[in-house]
N, CA, C and O atoms as a DFTB+ gen file, in Angstrom:
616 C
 N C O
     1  1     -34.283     -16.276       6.383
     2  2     -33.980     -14.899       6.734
     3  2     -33.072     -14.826       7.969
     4  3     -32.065     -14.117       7.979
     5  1     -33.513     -15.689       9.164
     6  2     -32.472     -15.716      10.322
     7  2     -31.053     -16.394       9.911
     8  3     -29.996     -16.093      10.464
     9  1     -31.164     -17.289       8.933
    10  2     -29.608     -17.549       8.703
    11  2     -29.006     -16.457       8.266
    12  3     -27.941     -16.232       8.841
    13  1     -29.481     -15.294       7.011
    14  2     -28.819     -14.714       6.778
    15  2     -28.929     -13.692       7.091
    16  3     -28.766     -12.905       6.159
    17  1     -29.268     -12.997       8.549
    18  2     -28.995     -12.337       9.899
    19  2     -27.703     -12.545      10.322
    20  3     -26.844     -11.692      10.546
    21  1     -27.614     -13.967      10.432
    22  2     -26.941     -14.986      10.949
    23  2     -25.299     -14.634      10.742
    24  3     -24.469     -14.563      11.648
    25  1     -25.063     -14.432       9.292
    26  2     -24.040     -14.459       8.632
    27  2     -23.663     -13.009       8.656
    28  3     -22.642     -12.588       9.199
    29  1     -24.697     -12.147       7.931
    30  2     -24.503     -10.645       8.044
    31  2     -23.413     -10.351       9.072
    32  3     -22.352      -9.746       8.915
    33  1     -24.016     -11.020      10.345
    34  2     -23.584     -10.489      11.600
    35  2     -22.305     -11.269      11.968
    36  3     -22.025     -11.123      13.158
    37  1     -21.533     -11.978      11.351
    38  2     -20.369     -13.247      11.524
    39  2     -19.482     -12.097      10.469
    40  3     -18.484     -11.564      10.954
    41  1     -19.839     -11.797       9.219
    42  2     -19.274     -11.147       8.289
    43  2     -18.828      -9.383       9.286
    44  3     -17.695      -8.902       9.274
    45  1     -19.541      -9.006       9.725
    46  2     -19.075      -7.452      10.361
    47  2     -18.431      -7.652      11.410
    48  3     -17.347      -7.104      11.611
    49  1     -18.993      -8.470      12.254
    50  2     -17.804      -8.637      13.346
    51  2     -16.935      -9.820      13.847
    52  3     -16.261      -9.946      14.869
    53  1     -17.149     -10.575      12.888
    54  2     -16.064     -12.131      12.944
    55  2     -15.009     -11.936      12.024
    56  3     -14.158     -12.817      12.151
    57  1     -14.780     -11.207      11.248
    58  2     -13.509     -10.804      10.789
    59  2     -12.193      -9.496      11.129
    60  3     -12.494      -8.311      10.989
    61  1     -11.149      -9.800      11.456
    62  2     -10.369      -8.946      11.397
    63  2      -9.952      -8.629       9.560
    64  3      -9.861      -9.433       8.632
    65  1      -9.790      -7.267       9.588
    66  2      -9.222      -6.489       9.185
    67  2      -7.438      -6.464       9.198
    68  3      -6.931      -6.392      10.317
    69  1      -6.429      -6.524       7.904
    70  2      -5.404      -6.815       8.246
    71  2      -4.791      -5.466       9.105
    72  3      -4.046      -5.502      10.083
    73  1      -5.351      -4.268       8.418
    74  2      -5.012      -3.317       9.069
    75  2      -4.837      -2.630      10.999
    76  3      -4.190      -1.769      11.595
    77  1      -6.538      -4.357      11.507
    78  2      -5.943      -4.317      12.737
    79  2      -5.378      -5.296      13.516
    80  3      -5.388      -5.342      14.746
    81  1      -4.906      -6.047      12.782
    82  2      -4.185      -7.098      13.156
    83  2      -2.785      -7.150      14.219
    84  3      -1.992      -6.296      13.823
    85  1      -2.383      -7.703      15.132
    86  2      -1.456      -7.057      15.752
    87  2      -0.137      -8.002      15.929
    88  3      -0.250      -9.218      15.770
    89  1       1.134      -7.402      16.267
    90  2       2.322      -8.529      16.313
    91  2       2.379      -8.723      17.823
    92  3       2.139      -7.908      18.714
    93  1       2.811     -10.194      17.908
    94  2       2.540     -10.699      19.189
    95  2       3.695     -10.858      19.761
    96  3       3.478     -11.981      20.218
    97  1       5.229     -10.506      20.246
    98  2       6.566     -10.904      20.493
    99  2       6.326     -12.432      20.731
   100  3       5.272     -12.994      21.028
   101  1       7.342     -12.864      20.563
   102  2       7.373     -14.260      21.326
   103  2       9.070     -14.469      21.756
   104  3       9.925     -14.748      20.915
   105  1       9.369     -14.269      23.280
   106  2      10.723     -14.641      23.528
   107  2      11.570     -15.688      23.338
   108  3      12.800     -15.731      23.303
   109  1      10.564     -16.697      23.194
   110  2      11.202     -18.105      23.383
   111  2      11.848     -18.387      22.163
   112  3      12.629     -19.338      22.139
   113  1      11.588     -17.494      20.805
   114  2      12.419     -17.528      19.746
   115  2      11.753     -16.756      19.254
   116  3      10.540     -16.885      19.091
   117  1      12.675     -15.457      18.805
   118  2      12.260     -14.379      18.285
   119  2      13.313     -14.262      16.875
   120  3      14.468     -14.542      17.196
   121  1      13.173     -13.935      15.491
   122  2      14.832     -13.098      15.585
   123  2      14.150     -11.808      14.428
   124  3      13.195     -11.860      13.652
   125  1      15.302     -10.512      14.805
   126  2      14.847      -9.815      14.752
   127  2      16.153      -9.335      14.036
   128  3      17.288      -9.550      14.462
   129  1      15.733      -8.422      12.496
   130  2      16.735      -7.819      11.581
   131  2      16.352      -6.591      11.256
   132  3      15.150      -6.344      11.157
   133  1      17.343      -5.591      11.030
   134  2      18.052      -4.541      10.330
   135  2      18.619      -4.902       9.559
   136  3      19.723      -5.445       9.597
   137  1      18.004      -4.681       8.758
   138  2      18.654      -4.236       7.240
   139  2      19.238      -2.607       6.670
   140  3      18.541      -1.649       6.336
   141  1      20.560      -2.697       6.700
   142  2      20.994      -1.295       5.781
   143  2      21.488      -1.479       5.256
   144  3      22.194      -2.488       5.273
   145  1      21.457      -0.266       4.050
   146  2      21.233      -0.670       2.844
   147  2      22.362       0.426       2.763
   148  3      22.429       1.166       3.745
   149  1      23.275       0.646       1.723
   150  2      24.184       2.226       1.158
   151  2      23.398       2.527       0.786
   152  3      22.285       2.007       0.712
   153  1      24.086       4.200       0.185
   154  2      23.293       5.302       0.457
   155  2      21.982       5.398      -0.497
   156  3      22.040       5.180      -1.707
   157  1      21.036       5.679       0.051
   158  2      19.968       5.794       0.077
   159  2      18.647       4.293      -0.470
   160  3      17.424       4.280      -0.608
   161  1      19.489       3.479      -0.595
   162  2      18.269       2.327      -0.930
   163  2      17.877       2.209       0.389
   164  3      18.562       2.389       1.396
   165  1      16.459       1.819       0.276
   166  2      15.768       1.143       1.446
   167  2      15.997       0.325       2.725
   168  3      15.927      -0.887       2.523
   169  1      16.234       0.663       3.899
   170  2      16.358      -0.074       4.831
   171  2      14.869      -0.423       5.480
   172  3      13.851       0.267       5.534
   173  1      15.172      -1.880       5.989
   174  2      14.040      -2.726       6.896
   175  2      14.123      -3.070       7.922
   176  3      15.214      -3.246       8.464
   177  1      13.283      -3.217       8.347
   178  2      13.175      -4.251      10.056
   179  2      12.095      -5.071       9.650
   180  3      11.128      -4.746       8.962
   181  1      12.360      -6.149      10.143
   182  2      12.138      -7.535      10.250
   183  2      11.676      -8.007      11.274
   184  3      12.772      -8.296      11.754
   185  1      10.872      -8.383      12.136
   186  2      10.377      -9.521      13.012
   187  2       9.966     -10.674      12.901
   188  3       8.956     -11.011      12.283
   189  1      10.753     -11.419      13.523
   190  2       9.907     -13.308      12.939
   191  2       9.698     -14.370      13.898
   192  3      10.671     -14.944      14.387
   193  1       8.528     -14.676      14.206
   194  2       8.329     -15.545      14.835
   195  2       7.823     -16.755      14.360
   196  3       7.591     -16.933      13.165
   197  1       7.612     -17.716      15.341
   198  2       7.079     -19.465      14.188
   199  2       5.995     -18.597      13.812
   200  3       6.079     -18.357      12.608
   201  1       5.020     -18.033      14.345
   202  2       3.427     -17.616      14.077
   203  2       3.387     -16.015      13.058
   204  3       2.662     -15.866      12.074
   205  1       3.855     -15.501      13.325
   206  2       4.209     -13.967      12.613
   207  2       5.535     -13.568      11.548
   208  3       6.647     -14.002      11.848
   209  1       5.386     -12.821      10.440
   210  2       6.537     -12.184      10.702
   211  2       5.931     -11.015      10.195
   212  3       4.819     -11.057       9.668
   213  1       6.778      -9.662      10.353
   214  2       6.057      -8.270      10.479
   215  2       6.837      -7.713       9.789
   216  3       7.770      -7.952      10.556
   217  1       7.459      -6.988       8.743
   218  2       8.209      -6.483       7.826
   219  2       8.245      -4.511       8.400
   220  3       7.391      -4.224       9.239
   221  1       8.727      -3.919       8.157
   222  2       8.468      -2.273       8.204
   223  2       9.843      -1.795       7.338
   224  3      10.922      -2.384       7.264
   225  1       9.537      -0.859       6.875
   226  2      10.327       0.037       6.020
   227  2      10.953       1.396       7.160
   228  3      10.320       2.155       7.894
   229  1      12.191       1.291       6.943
   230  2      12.632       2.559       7.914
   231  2      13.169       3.778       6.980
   232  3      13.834       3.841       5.946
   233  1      12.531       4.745       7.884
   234  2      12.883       6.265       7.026
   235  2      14.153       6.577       6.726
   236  3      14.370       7.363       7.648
   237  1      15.168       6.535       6.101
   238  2      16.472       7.155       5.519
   239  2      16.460       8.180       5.458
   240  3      15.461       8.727       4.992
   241  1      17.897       9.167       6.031
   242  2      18.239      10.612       5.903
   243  2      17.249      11.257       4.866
   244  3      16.114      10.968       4.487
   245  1      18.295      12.415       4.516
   246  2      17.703      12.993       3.490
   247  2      16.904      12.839       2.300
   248  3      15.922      13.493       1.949
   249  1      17.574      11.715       1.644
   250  2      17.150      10.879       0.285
   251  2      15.944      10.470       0.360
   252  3      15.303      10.514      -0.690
   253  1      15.428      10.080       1.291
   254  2      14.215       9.391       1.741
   255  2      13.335       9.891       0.980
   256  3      13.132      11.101       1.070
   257  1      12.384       8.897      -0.211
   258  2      11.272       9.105      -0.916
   259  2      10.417       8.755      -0.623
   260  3       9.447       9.029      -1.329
   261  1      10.149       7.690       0.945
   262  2       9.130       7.421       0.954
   263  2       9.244       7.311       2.750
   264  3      10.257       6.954       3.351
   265  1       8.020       7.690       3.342
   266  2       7.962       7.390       4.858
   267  2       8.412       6.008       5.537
   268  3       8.253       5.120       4.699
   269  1       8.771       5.640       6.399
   270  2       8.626       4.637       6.674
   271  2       7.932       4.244       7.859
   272  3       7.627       5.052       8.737
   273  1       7.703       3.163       7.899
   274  2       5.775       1.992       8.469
   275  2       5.808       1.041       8.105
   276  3       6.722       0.709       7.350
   277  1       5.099       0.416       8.373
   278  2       4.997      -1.217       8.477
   279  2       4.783      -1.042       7.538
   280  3       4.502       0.064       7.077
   281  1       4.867      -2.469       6.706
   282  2       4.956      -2.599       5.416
   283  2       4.010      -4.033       5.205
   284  3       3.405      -4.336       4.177
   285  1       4.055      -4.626       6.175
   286  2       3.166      -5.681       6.647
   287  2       3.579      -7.014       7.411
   288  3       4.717      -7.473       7.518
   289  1       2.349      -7.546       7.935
   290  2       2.246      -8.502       8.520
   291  2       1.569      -9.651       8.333
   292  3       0.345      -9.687       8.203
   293  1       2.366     -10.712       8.306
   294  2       2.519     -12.341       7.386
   295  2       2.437     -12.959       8.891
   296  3       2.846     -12.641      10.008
   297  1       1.425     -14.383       8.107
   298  2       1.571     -15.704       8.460
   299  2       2.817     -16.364       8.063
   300  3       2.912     -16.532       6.848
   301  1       4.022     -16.879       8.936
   302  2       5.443     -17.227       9.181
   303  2       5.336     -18.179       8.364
   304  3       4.520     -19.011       8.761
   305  1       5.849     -18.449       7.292
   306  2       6.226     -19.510       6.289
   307  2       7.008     -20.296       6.986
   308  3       8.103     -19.896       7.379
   309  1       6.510     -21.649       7.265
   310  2       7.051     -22.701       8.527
   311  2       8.241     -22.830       7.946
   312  3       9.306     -22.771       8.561
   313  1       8.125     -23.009       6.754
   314  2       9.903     -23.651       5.956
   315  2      10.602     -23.261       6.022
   316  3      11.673     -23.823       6.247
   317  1      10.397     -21.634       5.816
   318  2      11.549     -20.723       5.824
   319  2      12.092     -20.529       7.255
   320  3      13.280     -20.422       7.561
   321  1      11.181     -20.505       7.959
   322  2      11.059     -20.414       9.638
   323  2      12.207     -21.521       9.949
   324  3      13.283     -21.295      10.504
   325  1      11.633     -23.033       9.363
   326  2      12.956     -24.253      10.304
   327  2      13.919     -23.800       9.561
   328  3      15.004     -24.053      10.084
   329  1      14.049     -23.019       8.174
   330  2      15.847     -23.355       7.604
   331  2      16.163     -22.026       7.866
   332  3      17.295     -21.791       7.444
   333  1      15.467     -20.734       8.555
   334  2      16.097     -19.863       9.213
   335  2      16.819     -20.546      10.674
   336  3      17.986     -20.353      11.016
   337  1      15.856     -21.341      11.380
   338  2      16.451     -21.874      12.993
   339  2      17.766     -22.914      12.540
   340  3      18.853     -22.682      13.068
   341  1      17.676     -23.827      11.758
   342  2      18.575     -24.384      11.137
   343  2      19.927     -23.796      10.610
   344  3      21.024     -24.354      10.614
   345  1      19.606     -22.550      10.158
   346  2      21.184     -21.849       9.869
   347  2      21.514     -21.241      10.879
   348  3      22.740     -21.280      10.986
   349  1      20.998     -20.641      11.759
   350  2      20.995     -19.554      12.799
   351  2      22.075     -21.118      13.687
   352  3      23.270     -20.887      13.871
   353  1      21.670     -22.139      14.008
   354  2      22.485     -22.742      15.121
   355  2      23.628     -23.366      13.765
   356  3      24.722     -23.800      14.127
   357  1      23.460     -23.366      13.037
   358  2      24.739     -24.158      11.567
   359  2      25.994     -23.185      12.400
   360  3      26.871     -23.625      13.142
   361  1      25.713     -21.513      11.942
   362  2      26.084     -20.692      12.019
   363  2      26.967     -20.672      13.382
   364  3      28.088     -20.166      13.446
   365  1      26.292     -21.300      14.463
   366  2      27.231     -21.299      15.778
   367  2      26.457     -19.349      16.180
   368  3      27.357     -18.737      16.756
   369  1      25.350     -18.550      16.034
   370  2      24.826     -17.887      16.068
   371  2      25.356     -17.463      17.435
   372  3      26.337     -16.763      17.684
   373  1      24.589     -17.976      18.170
   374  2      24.665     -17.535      19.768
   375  2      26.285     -17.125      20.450
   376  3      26.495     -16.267      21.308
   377  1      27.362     -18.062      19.746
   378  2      28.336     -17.921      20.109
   379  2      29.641     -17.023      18.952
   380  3      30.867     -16.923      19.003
   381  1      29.016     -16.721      18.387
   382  2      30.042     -15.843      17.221
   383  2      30.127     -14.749      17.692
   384  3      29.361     -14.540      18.632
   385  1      31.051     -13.612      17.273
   386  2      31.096     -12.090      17.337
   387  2      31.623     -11.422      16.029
   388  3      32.733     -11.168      15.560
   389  1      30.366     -11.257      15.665
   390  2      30.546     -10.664      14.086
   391  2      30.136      -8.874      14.185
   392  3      28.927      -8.652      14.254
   393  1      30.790      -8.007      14.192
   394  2      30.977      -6.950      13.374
   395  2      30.832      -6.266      12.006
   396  3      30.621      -5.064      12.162
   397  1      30.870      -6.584      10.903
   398  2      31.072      -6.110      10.193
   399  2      30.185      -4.638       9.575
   400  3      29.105      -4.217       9.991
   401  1      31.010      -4.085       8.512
   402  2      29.855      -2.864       8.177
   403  2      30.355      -2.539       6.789
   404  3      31.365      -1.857       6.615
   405  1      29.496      -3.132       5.623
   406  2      29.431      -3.252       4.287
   407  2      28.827      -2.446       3.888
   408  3      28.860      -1.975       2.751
   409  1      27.882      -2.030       5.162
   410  2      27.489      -0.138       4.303
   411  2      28.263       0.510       4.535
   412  3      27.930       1.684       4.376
   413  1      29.557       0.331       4.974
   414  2      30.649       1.670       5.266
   415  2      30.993       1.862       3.709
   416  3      30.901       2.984       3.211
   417  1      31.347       0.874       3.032
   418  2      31.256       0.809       1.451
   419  2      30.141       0.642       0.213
   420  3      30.290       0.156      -0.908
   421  1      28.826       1.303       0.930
   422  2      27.930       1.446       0.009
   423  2      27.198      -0.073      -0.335
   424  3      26.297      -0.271      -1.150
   425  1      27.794      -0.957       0.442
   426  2      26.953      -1.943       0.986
   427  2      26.035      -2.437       1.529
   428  3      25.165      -1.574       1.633
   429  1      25.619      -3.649       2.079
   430  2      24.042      -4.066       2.895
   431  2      24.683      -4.874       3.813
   432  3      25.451      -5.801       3.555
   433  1      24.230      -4.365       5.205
   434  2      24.267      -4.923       6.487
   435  2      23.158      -5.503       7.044
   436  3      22.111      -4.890       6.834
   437  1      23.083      -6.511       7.697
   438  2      22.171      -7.078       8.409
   439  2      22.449      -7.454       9.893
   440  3      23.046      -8.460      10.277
   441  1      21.977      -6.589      10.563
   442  2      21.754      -6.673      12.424
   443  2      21.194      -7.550      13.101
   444  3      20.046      -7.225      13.404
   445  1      21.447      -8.337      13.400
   446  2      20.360     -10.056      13.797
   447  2      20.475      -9.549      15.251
   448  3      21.406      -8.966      15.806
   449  1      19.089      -9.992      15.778
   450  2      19.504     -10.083      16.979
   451  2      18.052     -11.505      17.140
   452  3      16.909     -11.512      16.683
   453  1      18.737     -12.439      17.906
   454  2      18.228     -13.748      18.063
   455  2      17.560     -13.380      19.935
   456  3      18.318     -12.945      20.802
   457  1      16.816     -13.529      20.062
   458  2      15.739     -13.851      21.448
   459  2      15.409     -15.035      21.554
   460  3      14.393     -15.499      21.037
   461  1      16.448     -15.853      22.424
   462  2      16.097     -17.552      22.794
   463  2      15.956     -17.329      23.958
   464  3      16.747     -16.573      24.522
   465  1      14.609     -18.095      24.838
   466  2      14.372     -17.953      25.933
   467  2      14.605     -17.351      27.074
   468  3      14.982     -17.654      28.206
   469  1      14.139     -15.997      26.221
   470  2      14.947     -14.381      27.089
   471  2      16.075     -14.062      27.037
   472  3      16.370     -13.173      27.837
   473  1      16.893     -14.436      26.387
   474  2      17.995     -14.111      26.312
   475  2      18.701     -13.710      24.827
   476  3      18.946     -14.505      23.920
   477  1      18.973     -12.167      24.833
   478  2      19.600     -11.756      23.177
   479  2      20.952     -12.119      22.743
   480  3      21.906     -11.849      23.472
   481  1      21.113     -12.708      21.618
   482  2      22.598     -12.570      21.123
   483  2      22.539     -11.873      19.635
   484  3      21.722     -12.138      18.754
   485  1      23.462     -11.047      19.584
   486  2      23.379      -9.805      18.350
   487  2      24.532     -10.299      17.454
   488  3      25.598     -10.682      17.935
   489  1      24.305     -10.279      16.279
   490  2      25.664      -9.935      15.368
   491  2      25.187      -8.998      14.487
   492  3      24.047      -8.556      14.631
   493  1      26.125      -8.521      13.315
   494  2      25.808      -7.715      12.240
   495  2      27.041      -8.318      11.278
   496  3      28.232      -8.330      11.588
   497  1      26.387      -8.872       9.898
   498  2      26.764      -9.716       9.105
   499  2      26.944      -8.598       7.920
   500  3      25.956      -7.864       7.915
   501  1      27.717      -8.311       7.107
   502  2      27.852      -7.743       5.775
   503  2      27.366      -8.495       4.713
   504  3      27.848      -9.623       4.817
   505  1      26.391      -8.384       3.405
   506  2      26.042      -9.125       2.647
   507  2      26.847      -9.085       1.533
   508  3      26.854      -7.925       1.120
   509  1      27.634      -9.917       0.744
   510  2      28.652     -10.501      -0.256
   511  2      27.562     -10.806      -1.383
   512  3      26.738     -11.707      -1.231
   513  1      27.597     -10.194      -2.250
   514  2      27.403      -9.978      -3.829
   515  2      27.617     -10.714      -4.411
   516  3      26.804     -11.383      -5.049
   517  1      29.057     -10.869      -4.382
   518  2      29.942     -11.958      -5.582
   519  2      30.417     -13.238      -4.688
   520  3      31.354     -13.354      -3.898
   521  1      29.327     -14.230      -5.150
   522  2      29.520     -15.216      -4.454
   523  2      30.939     -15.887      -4.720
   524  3      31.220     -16.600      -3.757
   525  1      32.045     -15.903      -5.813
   526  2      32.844     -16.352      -6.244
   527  2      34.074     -16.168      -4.748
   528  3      34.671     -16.942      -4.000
   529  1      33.975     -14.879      -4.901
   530  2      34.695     -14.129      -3.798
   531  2      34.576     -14.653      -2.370
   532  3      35.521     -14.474      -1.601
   533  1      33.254     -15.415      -1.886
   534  2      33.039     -15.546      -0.334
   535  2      33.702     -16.807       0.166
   536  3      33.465     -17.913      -0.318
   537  1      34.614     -16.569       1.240
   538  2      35.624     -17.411       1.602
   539  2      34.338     -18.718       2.156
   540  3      33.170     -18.396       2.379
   541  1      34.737     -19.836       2.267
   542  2      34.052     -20.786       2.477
   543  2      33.253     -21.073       3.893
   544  3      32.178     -21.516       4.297
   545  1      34.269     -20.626       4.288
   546  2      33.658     -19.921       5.747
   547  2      32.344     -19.326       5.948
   548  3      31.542     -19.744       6.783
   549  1      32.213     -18.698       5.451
   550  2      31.060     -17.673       5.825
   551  2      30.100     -17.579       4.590
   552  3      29.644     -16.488       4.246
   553  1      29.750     -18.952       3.809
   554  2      28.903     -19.582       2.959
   555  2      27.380     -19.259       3.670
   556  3      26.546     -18.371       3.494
   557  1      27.477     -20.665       4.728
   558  2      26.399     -20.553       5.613
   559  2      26.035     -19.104       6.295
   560  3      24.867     -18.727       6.381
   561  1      26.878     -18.514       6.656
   562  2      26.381     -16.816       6.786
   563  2      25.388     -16.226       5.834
   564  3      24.392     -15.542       6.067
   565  1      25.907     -16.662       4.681
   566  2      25.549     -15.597       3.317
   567  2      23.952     -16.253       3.049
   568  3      22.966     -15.627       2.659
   569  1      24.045     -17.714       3.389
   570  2      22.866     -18.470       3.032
   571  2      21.435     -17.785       3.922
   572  3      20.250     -17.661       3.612
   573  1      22.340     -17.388       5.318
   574  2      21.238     -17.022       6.217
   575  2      20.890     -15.888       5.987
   576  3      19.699     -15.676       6.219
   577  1      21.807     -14.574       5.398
   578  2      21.034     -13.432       5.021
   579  2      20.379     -13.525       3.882
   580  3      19.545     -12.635       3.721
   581  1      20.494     -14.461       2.863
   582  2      19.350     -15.013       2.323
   583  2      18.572     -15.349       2.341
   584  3      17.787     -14.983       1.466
   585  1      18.094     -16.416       3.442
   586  2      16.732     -16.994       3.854
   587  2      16.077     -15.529       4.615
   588  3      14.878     -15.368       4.845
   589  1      16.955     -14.728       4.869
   590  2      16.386     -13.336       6.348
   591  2      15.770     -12.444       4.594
   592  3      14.566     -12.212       4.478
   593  1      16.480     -12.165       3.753
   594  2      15.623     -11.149       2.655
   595  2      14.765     -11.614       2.370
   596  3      13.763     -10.914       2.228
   597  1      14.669     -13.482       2.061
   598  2      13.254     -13.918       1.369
   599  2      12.408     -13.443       2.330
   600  3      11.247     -13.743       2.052
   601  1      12.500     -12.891       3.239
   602  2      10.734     -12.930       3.933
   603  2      10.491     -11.361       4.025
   604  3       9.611     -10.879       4.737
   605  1      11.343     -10.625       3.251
   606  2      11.017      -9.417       2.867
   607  2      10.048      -9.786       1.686
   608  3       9.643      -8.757       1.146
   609  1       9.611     -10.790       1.186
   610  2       8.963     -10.927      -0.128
   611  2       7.850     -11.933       0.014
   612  3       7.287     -12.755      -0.709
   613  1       7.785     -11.551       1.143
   614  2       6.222     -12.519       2.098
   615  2       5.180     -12.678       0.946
   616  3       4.099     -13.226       1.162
């Protein structure tokens, strides 16, 4: 009977709840995305750390069918985690100045902003469709807003 006191009481208050689970920043490597989307598909934010990553859905103008809120919060898939850090320095990340805006044409943009040991470096990358088309150059770009959507699918 006292063991299963025991447990009762491990079961009500030794578990979190995902709902209160919380995101923890971490500076020492953070990276952090915007996603926009043309007009009216879904835009995201992204947080990722080695230990977390935190997904949320952001509200769009008018069109907007659905609120946006977190959408949830994941245990950091280590793999995806090293071949995100792995493209992010391929990329020359810290030292590029990328612009672009592919939702000006009903496109998907992605806003990186990288947090290495306190310190931010931002780009905003346009996402390329037709891979045939993407100059060779900016392969490894395209690869990294790839590895950045898979973890929309935590």
């Amino acid at each position: 009977m006292r063991t299963l006191s025991i447990i009762t009481i491990f079961l009500l208050f030794g578990c979190q709840k995902g709902d209160n689970l919380s995101f923890v920043e971490n500076t020492n490597f953070m990276v952090e995305t915007y996603v926009y989307s043309g007009w009216c598909a879904q835009d995201y934010h992204i947080v990722i750390t080695e230990e977390q990553t935190k997904v949320e859905k952001l509200k769009k103008g008018n069109c907007a069918k659905e609120k946006g809120g977190l959408e949830g919060l994941f245990v950091t898939d280590s793999m995806k985690f090293d071949r995100l850090r792995e493209l992010l320095r391929k990329v020359n990340f810290k030292e590029i100045s990328i612009s672009e805006c592919f939702t000006c044409a009903d496109g998907t943009d992605f806003n990186i902003i990288l947090t290495e040991n306190g310190k931010k470096y931002e780009n905003r990358i346009g996402k390329t469709y037709n891979d045939s088309e993407t100059l060779e150059t900016k392969k490894d770009q395209q690869e990294l807003l790839s590895v950045l959507e898979s973890f929309l699918r935590e």
